[in-house]
C-alpha positions in Angstrom: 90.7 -110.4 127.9 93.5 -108.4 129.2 91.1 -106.1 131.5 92.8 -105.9 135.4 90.6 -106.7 138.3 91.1 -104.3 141.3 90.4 -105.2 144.9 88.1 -102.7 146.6 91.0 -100.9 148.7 93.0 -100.9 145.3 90.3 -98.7 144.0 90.0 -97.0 147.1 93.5 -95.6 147.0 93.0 -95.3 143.6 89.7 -92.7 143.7 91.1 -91.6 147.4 87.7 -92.5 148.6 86.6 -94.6 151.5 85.7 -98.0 151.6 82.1 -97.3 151.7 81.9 -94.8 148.9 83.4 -97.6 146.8 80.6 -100.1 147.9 78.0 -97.4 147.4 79.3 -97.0 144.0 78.7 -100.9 143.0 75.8 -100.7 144.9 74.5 -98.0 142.8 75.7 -100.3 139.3 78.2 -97.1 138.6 81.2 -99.0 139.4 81.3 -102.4 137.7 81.9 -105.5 139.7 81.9 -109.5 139.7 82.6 -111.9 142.9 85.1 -114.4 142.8 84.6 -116.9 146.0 84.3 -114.4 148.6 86.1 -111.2 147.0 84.7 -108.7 145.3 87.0 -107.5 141.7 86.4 -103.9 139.6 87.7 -103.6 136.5 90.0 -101.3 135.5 88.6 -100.5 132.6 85.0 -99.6 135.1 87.1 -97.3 137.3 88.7 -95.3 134.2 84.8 -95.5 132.3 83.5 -93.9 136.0 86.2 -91.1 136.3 85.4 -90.1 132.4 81.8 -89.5 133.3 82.5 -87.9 135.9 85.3 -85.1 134.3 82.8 -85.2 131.5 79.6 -83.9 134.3 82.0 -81.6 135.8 83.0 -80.0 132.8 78.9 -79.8 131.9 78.0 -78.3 134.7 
């Protein structure tokens, strides 16, 4: 498994999104995550498979 693990502000500055929009997002199971001790990892791949679905409602609606 090659698959990156983000930390929550990597993905923050990654979306441009707040820190609570990110949590909402796992919170809501469309952002992936796993704890490791007492951090909280996205994938990579999660973020990209979140931004897809997105562009993909956009261009649907």
């Amino acid at each position: 498994m090659t698959d990156e693990l983000l930390t929550v502000p990597e993905v923050m500055a990654w979306l441009k999104v707040g820190r609570t929009t990110v949590y909402d997002l796992i919170r809501t199971h469309r952002l992936p995550s796993l704890t490791i001790g007492r951090s909280r990892r996205i994938p990579a791949a999660g973020v990209r498979e979140y931004l897809a679905s997105r562009l993909e409602y956009e261009r649907a609606a």
